[in-house]
Backbone as CSV, one residue per row, in Angstrom:
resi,resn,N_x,N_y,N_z,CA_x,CA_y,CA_z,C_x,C_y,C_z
1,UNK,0.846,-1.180,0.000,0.000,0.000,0.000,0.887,1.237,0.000
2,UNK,0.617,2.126,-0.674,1.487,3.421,-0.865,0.125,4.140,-0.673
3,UNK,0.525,4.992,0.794,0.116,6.485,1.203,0.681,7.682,1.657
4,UNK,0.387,8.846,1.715,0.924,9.668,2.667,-0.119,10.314,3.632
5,UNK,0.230,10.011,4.281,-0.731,11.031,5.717,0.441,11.391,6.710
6,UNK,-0.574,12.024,7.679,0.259,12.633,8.507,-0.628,12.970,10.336
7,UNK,-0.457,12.784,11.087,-1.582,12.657,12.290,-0.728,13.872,13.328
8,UNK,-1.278,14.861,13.661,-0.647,16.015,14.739,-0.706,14.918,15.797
9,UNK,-0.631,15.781,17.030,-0.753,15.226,18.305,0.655,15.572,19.440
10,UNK,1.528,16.765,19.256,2.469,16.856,19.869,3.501,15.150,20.230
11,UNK,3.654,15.272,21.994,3.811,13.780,22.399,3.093,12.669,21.422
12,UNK,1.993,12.712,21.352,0.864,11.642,20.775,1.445,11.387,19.346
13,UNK,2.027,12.218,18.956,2.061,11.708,17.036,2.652,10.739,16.507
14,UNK,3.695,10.014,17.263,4.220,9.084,16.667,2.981,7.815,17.301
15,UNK,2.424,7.885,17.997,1.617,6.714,18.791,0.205,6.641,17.675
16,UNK,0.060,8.149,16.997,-1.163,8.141,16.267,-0.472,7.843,15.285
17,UNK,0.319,7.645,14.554,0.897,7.280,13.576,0.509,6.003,13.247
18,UNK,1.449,5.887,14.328,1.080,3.982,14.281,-0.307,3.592,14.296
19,UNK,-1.210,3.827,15.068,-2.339,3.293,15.342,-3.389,3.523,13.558
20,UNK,-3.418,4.965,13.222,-4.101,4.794,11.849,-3.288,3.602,10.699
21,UNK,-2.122,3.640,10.763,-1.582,2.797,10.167,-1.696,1.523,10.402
22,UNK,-1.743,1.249,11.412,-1.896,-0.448,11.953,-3.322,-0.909,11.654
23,UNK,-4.331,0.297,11.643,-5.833,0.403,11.430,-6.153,-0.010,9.791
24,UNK,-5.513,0.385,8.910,-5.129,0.353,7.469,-4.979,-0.905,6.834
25,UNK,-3.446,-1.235,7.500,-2.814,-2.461,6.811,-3.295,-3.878,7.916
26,UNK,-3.478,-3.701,9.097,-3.867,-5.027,10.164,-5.319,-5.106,9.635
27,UNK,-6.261,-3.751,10.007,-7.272,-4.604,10.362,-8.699,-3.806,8.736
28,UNK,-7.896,-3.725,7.749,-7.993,-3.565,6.680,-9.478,-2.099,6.274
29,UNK,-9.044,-1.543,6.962,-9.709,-0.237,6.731,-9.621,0.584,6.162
30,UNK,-10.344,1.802,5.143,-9.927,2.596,4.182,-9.430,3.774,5.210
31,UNK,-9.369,4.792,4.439,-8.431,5.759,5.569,-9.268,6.279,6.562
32,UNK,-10.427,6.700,6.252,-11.555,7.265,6.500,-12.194,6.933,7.700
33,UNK,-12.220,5.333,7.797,-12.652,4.737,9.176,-11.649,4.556,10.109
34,UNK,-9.959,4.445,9.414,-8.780,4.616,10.282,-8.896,5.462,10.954
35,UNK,-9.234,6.900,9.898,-9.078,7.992,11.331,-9.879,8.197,12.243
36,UNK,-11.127,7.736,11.977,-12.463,7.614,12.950,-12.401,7.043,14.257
37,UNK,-11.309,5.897,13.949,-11.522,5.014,15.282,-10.533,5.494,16.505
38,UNK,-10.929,5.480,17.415,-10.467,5.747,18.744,-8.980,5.734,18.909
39,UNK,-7.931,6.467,19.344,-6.538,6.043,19.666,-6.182,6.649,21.152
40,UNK,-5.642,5.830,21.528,-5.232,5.563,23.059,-3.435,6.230,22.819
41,UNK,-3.224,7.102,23.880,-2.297,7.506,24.132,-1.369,6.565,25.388
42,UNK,-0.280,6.100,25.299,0.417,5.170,26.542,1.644,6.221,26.637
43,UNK,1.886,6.293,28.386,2.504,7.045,29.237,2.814,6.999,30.164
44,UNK,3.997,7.724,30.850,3.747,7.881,32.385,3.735,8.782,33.212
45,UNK,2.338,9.604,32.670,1.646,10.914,33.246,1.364,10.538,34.401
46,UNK,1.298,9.568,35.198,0.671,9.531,36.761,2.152,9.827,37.608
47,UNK,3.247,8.833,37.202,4.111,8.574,37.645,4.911,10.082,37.708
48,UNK,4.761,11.137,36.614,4.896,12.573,36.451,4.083,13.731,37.504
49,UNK,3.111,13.156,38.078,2.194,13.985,38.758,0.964,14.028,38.174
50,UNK,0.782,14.073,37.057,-0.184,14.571,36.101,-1.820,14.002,36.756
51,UNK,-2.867,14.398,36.524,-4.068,14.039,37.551,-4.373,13.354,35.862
52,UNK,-5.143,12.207,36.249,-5.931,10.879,35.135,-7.266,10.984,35.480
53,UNK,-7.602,11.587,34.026,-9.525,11.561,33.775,-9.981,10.227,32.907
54,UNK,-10.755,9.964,33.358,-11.446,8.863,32.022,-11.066,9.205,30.702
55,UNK,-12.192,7.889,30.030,-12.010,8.267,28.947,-12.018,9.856,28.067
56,UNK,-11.429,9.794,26.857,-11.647,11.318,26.533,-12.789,11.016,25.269
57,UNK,-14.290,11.640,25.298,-14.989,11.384,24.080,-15.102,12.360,22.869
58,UNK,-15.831,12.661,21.771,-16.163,13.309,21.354,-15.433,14.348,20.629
59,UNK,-15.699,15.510,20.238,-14.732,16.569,20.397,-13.636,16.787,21.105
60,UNK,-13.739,16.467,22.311,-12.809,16.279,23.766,-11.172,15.943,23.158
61,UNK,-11.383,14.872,22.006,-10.114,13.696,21.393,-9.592,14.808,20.759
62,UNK,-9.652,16.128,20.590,-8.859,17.387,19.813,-7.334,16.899,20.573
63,UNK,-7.580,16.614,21.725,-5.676,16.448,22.193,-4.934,14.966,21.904
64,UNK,-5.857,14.267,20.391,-5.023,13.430,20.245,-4.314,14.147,19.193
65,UNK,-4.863,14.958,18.857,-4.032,15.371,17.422,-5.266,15.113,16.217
66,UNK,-4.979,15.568,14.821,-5.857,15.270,13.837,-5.096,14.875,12.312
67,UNK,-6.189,14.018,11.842,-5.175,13.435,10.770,-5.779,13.273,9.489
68,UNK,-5.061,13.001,8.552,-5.668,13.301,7.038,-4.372,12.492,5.953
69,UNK,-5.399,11.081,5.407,-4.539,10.192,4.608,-5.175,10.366,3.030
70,UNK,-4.547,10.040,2.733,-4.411,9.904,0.723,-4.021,8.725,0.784
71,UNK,-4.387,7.368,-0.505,-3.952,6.277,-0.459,-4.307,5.929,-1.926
72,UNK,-3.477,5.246,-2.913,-3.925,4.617,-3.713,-4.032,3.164,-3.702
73,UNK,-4.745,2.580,-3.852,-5.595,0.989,-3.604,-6.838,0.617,-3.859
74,UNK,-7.690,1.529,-3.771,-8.698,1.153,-3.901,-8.789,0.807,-4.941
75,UNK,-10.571,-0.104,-5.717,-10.196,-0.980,-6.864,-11.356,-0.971,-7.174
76,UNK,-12.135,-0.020,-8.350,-13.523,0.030,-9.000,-13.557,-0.858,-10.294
77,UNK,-14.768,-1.612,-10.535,-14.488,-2.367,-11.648,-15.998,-1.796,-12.493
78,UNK,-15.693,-1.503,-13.497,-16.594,-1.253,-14.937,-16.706,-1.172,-16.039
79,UNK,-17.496,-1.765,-16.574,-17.300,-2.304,-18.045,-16.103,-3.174,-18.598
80,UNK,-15.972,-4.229,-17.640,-14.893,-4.962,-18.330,-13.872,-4.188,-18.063
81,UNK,-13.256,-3.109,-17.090,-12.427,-2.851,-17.234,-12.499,-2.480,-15.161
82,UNK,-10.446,-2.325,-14.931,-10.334,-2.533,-13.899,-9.624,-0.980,-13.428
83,UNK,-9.805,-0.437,-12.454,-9.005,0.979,-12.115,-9.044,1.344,-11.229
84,UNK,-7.433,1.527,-10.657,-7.127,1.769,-9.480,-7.219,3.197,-9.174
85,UNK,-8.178,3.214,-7.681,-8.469,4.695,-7.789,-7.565,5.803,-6.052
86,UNK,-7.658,6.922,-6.024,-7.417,6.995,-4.705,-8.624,6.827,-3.801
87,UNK,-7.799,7.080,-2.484,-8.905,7.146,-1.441,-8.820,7.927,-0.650
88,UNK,-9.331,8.451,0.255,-8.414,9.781,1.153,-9.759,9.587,2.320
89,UNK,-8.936,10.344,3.460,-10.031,10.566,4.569,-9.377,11.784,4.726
90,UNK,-10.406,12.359,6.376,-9.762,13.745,7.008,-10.155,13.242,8.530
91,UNK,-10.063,13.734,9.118,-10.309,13.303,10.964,-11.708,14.008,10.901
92,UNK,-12.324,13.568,11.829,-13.728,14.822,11.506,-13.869,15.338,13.002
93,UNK,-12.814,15.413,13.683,-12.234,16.718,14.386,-11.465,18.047,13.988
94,UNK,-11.578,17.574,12.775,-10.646,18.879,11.649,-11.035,19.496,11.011
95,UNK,-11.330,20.281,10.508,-11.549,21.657,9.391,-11.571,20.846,7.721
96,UNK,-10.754,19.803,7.985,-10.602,19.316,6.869,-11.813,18.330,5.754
97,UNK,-11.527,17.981,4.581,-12.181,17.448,4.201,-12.081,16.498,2.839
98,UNK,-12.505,15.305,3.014,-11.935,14.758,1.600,-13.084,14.697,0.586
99,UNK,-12.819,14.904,-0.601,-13.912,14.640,-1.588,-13.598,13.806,-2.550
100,UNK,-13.716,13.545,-3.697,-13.443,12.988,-4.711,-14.073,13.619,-5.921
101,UNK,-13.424,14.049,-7.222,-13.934,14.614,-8.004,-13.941,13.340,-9.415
């Protein structure tokens, strides 16, 4: 699979990295639902002082960071003929947005 994305998140970005990616190629998702799904930050904010809230929902997940992939793979078939198309998502904690023209 050849993509480029990119996921903010200060601390968090290399952890969101991985996780849309592992979301992608493991558990075979287009980008779109990669970025949708939940990512867990691992740390040792207690052991730092730091005070631990539950889960974070909703809007709230702005401090995982936000992310936005491009991918070519996808695979439309018509008329006897086969074509590989892109695919793209955006986080929909973001400003951003993917379309397809």
């Amino acid at each position: 699979m050849k993509a480029s994305y990119g996921v903010m998140g200060g601390f968090m970005q290399p952890q969101g990295h991985v996780q849309v990616l592992l979301n992608m190629l493991e558990f075979g998702m287009n980008p779109q639902e990669a970025l949708d799904q939940p990512r867990i930050c691992v740390g040792g904010l207690r052991k730092l002082g730091h005070c631990i809230d539950g889960p974070v929902k909703g809007y709230l997940r702005s401090q995982f960071g936000r992310g936005q992939v491009i991918t070519k793979g996808a695979w439309f078939k018509s008329e006897n003929k086969t074509e590989e198309l892109y695919w793209a998502g955006s986080d929909p904690r973001a400003d951003g947005i993917a379309i397809g023209y």
